[in-house]
C-alpha positions as CSV (number, residue, x, y, z in Angstrom):
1,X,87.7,73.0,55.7
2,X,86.4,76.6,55.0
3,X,90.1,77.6,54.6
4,X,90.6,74.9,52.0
5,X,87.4,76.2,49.8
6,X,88.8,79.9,50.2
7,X,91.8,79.2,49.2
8,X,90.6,76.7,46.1
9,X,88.9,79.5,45.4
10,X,91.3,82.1,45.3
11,X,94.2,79.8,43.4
12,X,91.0,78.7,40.4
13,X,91.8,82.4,37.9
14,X,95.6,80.9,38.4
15,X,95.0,77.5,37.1
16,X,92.5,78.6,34.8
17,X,94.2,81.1,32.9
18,X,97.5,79.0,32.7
19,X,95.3,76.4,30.8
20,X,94.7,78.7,28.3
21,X,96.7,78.3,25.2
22,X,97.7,81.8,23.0
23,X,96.7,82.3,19.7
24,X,99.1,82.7,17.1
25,X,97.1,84.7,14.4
26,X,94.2,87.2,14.4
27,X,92.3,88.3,11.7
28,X,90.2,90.8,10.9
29,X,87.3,91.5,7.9
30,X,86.2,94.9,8.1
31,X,83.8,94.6,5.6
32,X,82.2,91.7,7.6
33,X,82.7,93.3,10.9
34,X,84.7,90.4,12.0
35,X,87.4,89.1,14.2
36,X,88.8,85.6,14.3
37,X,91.5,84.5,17.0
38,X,93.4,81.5,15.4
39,X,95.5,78.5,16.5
40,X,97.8,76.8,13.9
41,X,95.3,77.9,11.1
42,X,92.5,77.1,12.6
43,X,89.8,79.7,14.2
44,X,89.1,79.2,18.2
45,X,86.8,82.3,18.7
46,X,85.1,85.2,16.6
47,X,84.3,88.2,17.6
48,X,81.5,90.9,16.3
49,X,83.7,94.3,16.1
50,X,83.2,97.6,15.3
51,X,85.9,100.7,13.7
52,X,86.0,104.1,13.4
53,X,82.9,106.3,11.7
54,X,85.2,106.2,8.5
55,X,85.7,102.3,8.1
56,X,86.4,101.9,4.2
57,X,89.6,102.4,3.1
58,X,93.1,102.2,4.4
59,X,94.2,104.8,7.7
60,X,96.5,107.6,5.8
61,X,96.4,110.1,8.9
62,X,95.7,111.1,12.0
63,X,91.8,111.9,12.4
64,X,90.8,110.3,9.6
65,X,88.5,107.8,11.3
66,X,89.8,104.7,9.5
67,X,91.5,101.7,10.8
68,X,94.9,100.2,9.0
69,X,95.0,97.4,6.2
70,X,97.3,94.9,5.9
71,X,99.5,92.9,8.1
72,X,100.7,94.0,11.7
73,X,101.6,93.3,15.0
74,X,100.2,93.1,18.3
75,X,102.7,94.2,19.8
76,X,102.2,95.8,23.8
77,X,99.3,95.2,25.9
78,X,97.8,98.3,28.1
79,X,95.8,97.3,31.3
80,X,94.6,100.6,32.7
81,X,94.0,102.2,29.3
82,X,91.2,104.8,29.3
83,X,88.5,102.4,27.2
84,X,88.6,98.6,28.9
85,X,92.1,96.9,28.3
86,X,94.1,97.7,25.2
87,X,96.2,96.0,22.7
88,X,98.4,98.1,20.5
89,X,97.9,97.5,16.9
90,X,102.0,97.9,15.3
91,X,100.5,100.8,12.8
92,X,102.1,103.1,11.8
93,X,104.7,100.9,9.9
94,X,107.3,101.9,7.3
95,X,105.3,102.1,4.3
96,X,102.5,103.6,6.1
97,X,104.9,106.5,7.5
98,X,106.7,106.8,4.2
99,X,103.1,107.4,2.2
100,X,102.3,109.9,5.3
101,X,105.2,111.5,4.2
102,X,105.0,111.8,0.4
103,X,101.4,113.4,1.4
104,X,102.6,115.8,3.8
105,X,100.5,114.3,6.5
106,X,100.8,112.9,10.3
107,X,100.1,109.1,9.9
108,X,98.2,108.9,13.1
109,X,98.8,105.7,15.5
110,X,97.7,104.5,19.1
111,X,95.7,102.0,17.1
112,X,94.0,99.4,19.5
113,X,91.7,96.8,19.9
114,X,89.8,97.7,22.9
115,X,86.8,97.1,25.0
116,X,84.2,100.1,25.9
117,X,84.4,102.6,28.9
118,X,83.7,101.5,32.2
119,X,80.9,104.3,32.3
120,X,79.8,103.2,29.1
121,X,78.1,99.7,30.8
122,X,75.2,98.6,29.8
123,X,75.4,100.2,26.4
124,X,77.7,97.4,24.9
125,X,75.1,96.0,22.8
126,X,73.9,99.6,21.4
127,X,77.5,100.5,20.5
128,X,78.2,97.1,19.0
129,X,76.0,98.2,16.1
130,X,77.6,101.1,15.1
131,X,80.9,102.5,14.2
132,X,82.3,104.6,16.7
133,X,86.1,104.8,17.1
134,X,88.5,106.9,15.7
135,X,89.9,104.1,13.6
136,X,90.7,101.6,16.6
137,X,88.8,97.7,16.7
138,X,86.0,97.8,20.1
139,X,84.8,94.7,21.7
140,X,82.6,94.6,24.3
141,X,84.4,94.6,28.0
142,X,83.3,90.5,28.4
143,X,85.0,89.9,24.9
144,X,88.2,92.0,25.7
145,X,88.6,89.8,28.3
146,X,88.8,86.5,26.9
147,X,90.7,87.9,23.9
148,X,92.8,89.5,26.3
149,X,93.6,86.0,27.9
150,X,94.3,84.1,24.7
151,X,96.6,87.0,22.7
152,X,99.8,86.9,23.7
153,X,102.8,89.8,22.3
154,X,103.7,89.7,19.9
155,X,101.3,88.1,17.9
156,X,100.8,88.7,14.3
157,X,97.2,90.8,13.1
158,X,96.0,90.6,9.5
159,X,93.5,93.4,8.1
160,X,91.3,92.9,5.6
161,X,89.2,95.2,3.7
């Protein structure tokens, strides 16, 4: 019998992450600080999130603090990247490389939504009200992992000013 429990036990994350059903939209308001994960036009979950020091505006180049506008992808999905899980946001794209170029500037990329530092616990709810990446989209590590679960790649992103 105590076999049967451990191994219930050990099998539930199997059968509980395969009854999770993907997303097939995300959308985020920058203005609003928001995130919304949506299924068939409808939105499952919201999320509080926060950008880089430099929200407003459109990213033009590296270092300039901002994150991307418009529609991309999620396109890869990095488990052991150095802030809590990562998904890689499909920026630069043609247009953003070709205005890069007409400017004489380095477009930037390794745009992610992410969760904090593991050495950052404990501070999740002090860095969830201010704007601290360099132009990526931070959760808290609990949040990363549900959206983690329920975004699949690809999966189309929409940014909105």
């Amino acid at each position: 019998m105590k076999y049967l429990i451990f191994a219930l036990l050990m099998l539930a994350p199997l059968f509980a992450s395969a009854t999770i059903k993907p997303v097939d939209q995300v959308v985020v308001y920058k203005s609003k600080g928001l995130m919304q994960l949506k299924r068939d036009g409808r939105v499952v979950k919201s999320y509080k999130v926060v950008f880089g020091e430099n929200p407003r505006g459109h990213k033009v180049q590296q270092g300039d603090e901002r994150t991307p506008e418009g529609r991309y992808t999620l396109d890869w999905k990095n488990p052991k990247s150095r802030f809590y899980r990562s998904i890689h946001i499909s920026y630069p794209n043609k247009r953003d490389r070709a205005r890069a170029a007409r400017l004489g500037v380095d477009p930037g990329g390794d745009i992610m939504i992410h969760g904090m530092k593991p050495q950052w616990r404990g501070m999740e709810q002090y860095l969830q009200k201010m704007n601290w990446t360099d132009g990526c989209i931070a959760v808290t590590n609990r949040e990363m992992d549900e959206i983690w679960a329920m975004v699949k790649t690809p999966t189309p992103i929409d940014i909105y000013p």
